[in-house]
N, CA, C and O atoms as a MOPAC input file, in Angstrom:
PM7 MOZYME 1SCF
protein

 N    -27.18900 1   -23.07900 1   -39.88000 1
 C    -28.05000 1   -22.13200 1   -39.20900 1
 C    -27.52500 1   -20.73800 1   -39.51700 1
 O    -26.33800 1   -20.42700 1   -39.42800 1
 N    -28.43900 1   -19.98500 1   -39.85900 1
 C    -28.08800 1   -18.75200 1   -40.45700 1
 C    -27.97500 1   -17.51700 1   -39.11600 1
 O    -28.12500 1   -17.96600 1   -37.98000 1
 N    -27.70700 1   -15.96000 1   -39.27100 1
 C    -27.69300 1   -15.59900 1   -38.12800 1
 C    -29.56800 1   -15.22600 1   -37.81200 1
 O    -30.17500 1   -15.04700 1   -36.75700 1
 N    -29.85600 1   -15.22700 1   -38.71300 1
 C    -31.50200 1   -14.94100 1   -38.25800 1
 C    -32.25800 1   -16.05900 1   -37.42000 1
 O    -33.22000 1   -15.95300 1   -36.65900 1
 N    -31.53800 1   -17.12700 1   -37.79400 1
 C    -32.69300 1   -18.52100 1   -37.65700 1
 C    -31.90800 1   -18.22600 1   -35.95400 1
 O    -32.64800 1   -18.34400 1   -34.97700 1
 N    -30.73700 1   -17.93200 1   -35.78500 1
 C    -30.08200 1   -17.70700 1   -34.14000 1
 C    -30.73800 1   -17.10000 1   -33.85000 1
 O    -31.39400 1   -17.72200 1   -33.01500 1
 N    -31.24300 1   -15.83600 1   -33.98000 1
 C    -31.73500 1   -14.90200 1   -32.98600 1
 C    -33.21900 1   -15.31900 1   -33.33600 1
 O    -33.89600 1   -14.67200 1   -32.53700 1
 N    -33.93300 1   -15.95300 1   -33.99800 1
 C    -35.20800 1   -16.28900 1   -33.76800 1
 C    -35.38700 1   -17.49400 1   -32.63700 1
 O    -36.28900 1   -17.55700 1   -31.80100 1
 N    -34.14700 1   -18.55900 1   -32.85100 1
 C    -34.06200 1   -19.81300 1   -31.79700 1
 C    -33.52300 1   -18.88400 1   -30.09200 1
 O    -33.07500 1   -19.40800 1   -29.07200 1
 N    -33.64900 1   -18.21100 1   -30.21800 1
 C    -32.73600 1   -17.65300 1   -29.11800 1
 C    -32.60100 1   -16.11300 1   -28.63900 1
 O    -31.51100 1   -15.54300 1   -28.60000 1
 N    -33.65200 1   -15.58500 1   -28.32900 1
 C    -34.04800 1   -14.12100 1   -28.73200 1
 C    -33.31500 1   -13.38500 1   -27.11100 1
 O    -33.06800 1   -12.19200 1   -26.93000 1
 N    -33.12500 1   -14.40100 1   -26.22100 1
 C    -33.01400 1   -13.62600 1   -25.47800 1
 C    -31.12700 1   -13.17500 1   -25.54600 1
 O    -30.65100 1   -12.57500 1   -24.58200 1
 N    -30.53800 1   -13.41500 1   -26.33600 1
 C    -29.21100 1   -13.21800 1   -26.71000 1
 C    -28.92000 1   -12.38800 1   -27.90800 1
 O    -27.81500 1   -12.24700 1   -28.43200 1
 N    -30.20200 1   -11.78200 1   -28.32900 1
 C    -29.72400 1   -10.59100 1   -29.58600 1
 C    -29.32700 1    -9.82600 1   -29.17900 1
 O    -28.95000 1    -9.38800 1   -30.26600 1
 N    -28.93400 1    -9.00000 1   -28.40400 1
 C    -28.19400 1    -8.14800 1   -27.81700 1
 C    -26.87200 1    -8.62400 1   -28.05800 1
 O    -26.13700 1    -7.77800 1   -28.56900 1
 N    -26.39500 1    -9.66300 1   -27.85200 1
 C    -25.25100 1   -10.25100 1   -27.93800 1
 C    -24.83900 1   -10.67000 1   -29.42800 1
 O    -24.36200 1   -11.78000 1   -29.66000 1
 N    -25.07400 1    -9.63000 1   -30.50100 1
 C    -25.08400 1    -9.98500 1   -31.88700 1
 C    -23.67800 1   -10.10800 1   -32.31300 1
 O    -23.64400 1   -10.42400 1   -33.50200 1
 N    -22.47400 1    -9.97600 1   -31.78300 1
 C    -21.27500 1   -10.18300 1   -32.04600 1
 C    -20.78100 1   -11.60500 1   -32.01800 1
 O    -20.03200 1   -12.18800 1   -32.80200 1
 N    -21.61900 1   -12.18100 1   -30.49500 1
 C    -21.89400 1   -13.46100 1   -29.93600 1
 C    -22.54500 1   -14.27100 1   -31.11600 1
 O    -22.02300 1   -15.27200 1   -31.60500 1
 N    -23.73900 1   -13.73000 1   -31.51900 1
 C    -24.68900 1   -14.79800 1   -32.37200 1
 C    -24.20500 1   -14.91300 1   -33.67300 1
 O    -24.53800 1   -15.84300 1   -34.40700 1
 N    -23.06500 1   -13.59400 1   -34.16400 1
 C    -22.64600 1   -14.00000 1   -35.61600 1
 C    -21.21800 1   -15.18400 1   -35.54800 1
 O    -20.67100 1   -15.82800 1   -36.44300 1
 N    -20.95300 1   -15.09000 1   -34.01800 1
 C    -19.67500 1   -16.30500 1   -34.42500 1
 C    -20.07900 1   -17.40900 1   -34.15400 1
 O    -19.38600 1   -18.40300 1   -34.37500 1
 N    -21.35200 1   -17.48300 1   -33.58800 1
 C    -22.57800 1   -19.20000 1   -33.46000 1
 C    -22.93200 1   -19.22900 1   -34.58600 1
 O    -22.97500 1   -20.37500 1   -35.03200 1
 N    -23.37000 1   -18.03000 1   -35.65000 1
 C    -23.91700 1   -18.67900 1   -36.32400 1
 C    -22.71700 1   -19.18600 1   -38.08100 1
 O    -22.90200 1   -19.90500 1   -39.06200 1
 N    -22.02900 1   -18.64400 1   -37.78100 1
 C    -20.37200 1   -19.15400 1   -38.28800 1
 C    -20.58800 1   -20.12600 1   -38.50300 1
 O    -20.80700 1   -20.73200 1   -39.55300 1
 N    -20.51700 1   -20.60400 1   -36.68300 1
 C    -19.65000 1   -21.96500 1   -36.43200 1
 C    -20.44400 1   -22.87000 1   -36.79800 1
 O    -19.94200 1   -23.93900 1   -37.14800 1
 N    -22.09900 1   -22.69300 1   -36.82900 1
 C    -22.95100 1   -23.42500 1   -37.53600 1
 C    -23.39600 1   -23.62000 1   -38.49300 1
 O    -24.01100 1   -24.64400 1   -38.79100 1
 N    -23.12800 1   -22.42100 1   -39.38800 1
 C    -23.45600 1   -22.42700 1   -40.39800 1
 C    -22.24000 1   -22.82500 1   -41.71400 1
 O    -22.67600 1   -22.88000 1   -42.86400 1
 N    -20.93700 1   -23.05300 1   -41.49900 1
 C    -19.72700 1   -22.99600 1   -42.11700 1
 C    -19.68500 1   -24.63200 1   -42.61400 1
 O    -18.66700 1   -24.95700 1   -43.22500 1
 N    -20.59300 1   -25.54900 1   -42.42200 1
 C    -19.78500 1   -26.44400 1   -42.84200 1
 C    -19.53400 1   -26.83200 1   -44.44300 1
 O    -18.61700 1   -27.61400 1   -44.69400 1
 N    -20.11600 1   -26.44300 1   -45.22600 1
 C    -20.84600 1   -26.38900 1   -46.66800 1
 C    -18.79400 1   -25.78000 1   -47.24300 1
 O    -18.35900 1   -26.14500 1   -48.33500 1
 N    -17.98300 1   -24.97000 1   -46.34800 1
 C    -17.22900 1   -23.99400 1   -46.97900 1
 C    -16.35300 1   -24.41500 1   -46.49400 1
 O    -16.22100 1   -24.26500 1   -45.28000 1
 N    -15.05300 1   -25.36800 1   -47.51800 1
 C    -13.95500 1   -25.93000 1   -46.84100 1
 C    -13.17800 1   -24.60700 1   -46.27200 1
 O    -12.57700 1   -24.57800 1   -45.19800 1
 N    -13.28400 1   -23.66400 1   -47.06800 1
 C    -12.13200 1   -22.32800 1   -46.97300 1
 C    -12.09700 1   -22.20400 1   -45.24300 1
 O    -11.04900 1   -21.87600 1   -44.68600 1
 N    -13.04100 1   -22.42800 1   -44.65100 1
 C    -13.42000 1   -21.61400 1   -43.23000 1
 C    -12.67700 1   -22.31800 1   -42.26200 1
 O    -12.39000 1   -21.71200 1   -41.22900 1
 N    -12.25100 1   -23.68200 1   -42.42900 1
 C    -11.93100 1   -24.11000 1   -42.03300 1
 C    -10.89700 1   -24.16300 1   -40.83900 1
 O    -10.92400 1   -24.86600 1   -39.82900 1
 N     -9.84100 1   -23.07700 1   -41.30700 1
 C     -8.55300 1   -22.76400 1   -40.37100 1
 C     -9.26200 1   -21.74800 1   -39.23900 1
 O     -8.75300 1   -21.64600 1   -38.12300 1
 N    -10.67100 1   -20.88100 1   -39.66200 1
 C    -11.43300 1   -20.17800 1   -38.68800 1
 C    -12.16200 1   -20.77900 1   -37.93700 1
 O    -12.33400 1   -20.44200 1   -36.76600 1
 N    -12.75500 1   -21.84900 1   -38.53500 1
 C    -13.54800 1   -22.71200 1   -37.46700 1
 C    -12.99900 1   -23.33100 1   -36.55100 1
 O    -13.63800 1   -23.57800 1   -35.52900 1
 N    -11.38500 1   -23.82100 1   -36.72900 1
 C    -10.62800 1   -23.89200 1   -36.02700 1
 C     -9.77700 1   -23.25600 1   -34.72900 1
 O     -9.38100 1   -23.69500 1   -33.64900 1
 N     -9.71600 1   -21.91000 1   -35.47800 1
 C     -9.08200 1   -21.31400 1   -34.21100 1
 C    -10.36100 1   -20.63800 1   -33.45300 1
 O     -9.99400 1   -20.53300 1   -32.28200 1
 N    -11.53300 1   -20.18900 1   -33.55700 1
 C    -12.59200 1   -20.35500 1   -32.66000 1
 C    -12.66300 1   -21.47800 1   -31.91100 1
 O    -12.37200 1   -21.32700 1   -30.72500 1
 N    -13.04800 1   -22.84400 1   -32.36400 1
 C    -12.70100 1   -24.03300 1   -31.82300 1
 C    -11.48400 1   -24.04500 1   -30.45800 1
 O    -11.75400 1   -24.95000 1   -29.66800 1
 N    -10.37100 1   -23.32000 1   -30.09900 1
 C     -9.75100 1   -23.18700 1   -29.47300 1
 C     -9.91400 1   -22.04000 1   -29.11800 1
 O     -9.05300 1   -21.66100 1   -28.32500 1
 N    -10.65800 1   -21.32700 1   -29.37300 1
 C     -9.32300 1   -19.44600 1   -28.30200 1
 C    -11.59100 1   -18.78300 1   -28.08600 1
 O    -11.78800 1   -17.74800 1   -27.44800 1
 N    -12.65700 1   -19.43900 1   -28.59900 1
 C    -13.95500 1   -18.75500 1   -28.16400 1
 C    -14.81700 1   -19.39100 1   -27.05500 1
 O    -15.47000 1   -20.37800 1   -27.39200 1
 N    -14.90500 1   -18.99200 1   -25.85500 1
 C    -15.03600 1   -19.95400 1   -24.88400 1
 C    -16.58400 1   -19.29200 1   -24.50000 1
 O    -17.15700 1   -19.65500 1   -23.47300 1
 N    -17.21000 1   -18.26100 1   -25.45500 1
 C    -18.45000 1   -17.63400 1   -25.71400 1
 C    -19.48900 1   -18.77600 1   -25.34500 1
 O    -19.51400 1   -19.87700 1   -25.89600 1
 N    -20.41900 1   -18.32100 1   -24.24100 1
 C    -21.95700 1   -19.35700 1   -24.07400 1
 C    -23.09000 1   -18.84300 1   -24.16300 1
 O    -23.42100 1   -18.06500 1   -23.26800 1
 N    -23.89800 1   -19.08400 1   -25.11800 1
 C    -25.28300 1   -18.45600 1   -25.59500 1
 C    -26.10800 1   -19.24800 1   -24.68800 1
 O    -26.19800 1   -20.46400 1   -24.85900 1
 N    -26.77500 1   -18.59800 1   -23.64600 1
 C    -27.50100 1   -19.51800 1   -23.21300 1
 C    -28.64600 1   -20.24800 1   -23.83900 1
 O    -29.28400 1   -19.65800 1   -24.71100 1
 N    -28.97000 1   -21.43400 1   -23.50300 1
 C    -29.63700 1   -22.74700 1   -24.05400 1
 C    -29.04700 1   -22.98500 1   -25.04000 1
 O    -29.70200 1   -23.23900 1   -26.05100 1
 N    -27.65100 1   -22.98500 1   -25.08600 1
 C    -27.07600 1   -23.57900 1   -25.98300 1
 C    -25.82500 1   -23.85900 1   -25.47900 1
 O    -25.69600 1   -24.40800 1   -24.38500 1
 N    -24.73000 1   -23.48200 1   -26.28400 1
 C    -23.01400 1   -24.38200 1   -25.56400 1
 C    -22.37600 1   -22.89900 1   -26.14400 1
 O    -22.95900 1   -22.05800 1   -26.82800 1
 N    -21.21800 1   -22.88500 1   -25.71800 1
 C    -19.93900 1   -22.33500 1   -26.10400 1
 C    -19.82800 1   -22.17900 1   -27.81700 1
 O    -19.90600 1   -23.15400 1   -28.56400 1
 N    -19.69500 1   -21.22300 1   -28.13800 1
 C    -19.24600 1   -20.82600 1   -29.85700 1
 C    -18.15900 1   -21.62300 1   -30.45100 1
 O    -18.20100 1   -22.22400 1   -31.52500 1
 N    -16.84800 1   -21.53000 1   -29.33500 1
 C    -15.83600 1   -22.91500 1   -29.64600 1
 C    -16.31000 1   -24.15600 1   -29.65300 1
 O    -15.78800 1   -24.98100 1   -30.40200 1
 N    -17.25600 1   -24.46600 1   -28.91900 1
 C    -17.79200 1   -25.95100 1   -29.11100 1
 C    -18.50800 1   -26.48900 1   -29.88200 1
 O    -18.67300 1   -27.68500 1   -30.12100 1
 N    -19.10700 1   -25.30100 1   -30.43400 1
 C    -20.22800 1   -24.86300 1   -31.98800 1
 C    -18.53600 1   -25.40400 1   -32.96800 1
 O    -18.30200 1   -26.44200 1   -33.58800 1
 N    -17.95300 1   -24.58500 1   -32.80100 1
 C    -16.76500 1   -24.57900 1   -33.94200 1
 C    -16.15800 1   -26.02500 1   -34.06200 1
 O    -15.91700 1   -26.48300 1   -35.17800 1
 N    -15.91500 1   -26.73400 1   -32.93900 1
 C    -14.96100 1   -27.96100 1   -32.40900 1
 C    -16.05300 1   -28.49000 1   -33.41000 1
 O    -15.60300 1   -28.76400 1   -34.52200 1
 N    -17.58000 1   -28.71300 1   -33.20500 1
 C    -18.13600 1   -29.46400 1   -33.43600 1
 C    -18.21400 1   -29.29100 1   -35.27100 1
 O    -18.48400 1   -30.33900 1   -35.85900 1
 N    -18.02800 1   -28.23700 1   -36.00600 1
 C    -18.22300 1   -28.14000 1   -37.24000 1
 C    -16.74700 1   -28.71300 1   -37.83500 1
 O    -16.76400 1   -29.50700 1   -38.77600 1
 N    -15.56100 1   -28.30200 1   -37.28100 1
 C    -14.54700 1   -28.79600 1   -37.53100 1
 C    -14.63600 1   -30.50700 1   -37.77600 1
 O    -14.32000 1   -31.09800 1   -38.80900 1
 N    -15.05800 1   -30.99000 1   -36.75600 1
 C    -15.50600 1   -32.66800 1   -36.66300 1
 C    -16.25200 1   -32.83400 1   -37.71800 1
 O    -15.67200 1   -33.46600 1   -38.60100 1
 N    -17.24300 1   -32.53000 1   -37.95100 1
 C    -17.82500 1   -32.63900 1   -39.06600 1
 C    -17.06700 1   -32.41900 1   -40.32300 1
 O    -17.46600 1   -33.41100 1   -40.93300 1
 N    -16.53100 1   -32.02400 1   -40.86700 1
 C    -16.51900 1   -31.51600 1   -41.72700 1
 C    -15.17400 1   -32.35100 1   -42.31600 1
 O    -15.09000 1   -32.56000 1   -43.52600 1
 N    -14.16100 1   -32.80000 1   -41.41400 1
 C    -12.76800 1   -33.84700 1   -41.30800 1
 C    -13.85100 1   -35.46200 1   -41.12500 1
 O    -13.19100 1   -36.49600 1   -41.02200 1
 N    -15.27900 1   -35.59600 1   -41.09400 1
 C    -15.68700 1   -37.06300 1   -41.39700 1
 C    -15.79500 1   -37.47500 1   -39.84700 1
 O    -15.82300 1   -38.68000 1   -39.60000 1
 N    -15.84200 1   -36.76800 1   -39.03000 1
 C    -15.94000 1   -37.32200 1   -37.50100 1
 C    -17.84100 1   -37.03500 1   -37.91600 1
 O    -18.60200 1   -36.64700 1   -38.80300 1
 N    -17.78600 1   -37.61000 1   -36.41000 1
 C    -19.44200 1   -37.55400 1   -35.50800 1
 C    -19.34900 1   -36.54400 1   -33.65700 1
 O    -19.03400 1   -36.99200 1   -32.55500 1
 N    -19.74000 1   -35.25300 1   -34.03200 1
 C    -19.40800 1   -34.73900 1   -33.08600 1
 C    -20.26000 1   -35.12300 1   -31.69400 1
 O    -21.19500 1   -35.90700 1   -31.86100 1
 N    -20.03400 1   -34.67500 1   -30.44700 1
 C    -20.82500 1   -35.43400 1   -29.08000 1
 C    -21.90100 1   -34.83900 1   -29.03100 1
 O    -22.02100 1   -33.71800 1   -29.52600 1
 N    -23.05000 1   -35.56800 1   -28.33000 1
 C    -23.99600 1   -34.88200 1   -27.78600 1
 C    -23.99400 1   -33.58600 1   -26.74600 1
 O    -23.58600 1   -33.71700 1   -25.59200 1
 N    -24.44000 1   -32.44500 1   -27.21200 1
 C    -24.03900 1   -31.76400 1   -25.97800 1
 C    -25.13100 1   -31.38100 1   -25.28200 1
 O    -26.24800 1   -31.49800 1   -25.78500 1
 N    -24.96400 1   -30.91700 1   -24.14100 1
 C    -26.22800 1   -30.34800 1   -22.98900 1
 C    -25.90800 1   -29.27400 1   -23.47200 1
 O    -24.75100 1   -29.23900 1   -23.89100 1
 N    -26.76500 1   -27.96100 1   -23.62400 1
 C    -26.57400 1   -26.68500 1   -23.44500 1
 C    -26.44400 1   -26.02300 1   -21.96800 1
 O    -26.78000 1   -26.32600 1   -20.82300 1
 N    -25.89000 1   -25.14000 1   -22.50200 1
 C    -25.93800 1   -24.57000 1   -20.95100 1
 C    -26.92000 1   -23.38100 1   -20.50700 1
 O    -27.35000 1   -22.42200 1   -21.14900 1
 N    -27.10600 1   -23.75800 1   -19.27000 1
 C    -28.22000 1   -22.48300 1   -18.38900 1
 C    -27.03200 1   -21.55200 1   -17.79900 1
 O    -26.00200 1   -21.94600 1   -17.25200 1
 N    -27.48900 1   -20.04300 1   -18.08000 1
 C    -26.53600 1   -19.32500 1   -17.68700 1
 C    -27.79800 1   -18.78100 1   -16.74800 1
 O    -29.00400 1   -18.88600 1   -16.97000 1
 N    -27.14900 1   -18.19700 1   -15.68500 1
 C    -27.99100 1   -18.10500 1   -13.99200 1
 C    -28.86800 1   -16.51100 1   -14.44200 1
 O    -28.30500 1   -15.51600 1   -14.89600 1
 N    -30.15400 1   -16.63200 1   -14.19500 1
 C    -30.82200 1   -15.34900 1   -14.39400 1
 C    -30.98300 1   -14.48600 1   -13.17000 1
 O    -31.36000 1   -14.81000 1   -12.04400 1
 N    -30.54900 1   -13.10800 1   -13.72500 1
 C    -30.27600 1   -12.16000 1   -12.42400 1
 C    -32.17200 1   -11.78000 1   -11.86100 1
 O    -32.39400 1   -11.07200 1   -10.87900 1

Protein backbone atom coordinates (compact mmCIF):
# COMPACT_ATOMS: atom_id res chain seq x y z
CA UNK A 1 0.00 0.00 0.00
CA UNK A 2 1.42 3.10 -1.17
CA UNK A 3 1.12 6.49 0.81
CA UNK A 4 -1.70 7.70 -1.55
CA UNK A 5 -3.77 4.49 -1.61
CA UNK A 6 -3.50 5.45 2.73
CA UNK A 7 -4.84 8.63 2.59
CA UNK A 8 -7.47 7.69 -0.02
CA UNK A 9 -8.45 4.40 2.39
CA UNK A 10 -8.43 6.73 5.25
CA UNK A 11 -8.91 10.44 4.65
CA UNK A 12 -9.81 11.29 7.87
CA UNK A 13 -6.00 10.89 9.08
CA UNK A 14 -4.20 13.07 6.34
CA UNK A 15 -3.44 15.50 8.56
CA UNK A 16 -1.50 12.97 10.27
CA UNK A 17 0.92 12.56 7.16
CA UNK A 18 4.00 11.75 9.27
CA UNK A 19 1.59 9.00 10.75
CA UNK A 20 0.44 7.73 7.20
CA UNK A 21 4.07 7.67 5.73
CA UNK A 22 5.26 5.15 8.53
CA UNK A 23 1.77 2.94 7.74
CA UNK A 24 2.43 3.19 4.61
CA UNK A 25 6.25 1.86 5.11
CA UNK A 26 5.16 -0.69 7.16
CA UNK A 27 2.83 -1.78 4.39
CA UNK A 28 4.26 -1.20 1.74
CA UNK A 29 8.07 -2.61 2.55
CA UNK A 30 7.67 -6.08 2.07
CA UNK A 31 9.00 -6.48 -1.65
CA UNK A 32 12.58 -4.76 0.11
CA UNK A 33 14.68 -7.13 2.22
CA UNK A 34 17.00 -3.93 3.03
CA UNK A 35 14.03 -2.42 5.28
CA UNK A 36 13.99 -4.89 7.22
CA UNK A 37 16.04 -3.84 10.49
CA UNK A 38 13.37 -0.60 10.06
CA UNK A 39 10.44 -2.54 9.92
CA UNK A 40 11.69 -3.91 12.84
CA UNK A 41 12.47 -1.34 15.11
CA UNK A 42 9.01 0.39 14.27
CA UNK A 43 7.64 -3.04 15.04
CA UNK A 44 8.85 -2.30 18.63
CA UNK A 45 9.36 1.47 19.68
CA UNK A 46 5.74 2.89 17.05
CA UNK A 47 2.77 2.42 19.13
CA UNK A 48 1.03 5.08 16.36
CA UNK A 49 -3.06 4.21 15.71
CA UNK A 50 -4.65 5.36 12.49
CA UNK A 51 -8.00 5.06 13.17
CA UNK A 52 -9.94 2.11 11.38
CA UNK A 53 -7.00 0.58 11.34
CA UNK A 54 -4.18 -0.76 14.09
CA UNK A 55 -0.97 0.67 15.37
CA UNK A 56 2.03 1.42 12.67
CA UNK A 57 4.16 -1.11 14.92
CA UNK A 58 1.63 -3.68 14.34
CA UNK A 59 1.56 -2.71 10.54
CA UNK A 60 5.48 -3.29 10.97
CA UNK A 61 5.30 -6.61 13.41
CA UNK A 62 3.02 -7.75 10.78
CA UNK A 63 5.39 -7.06 7.59
CA UNK A 64 8.33 -8.32 9.53
CA UNK A 65 6.22 -11.81 9.84
CA UNK A 66 5.74 -11.81 6.53
CA UNK A 67 8.53 -11.35 5.09
CA UNK A 68 10.76 -14.13 7.72
CA UNK A 69 7.78 -16.83 6.08
CA UNK A 70 5.32 -16.41 9.10
CA UNK A 71 1.36 -15.77 8.67
CA UNK A 72 0.64 -12.64 10.54
CA UNK A 73 -2.89 -12.44 12.98
CA UNK A 74 -6.03 -11.20 12.16
CA UNK A 75 -6.39 -7.86 13.46
CA UNK A 76 -9.50 -5.66 14.55
CA UNK A 77 -8.71 -2.11 13.82
CA UNK A 78 -9.14 0.26 16.13
CA UNK A 79 -11.94 3.06 16.78
CA UNK A 80 -10.30 5.99 18.21
CA UNK A 81 -13.27 8.01 20.30
CA UNK A 82 -14.69 11.07 18.20
CA UNK A 83 -14.66 14.41 19.98
Amino acid sequence: MNLQEVKNQFPEAVGEIETLERLGFASGALEIKETLPKLQLLAQTDKTIVAGWWSVGEEAEDSVTLMTGGEPPLRKPYNLPTN
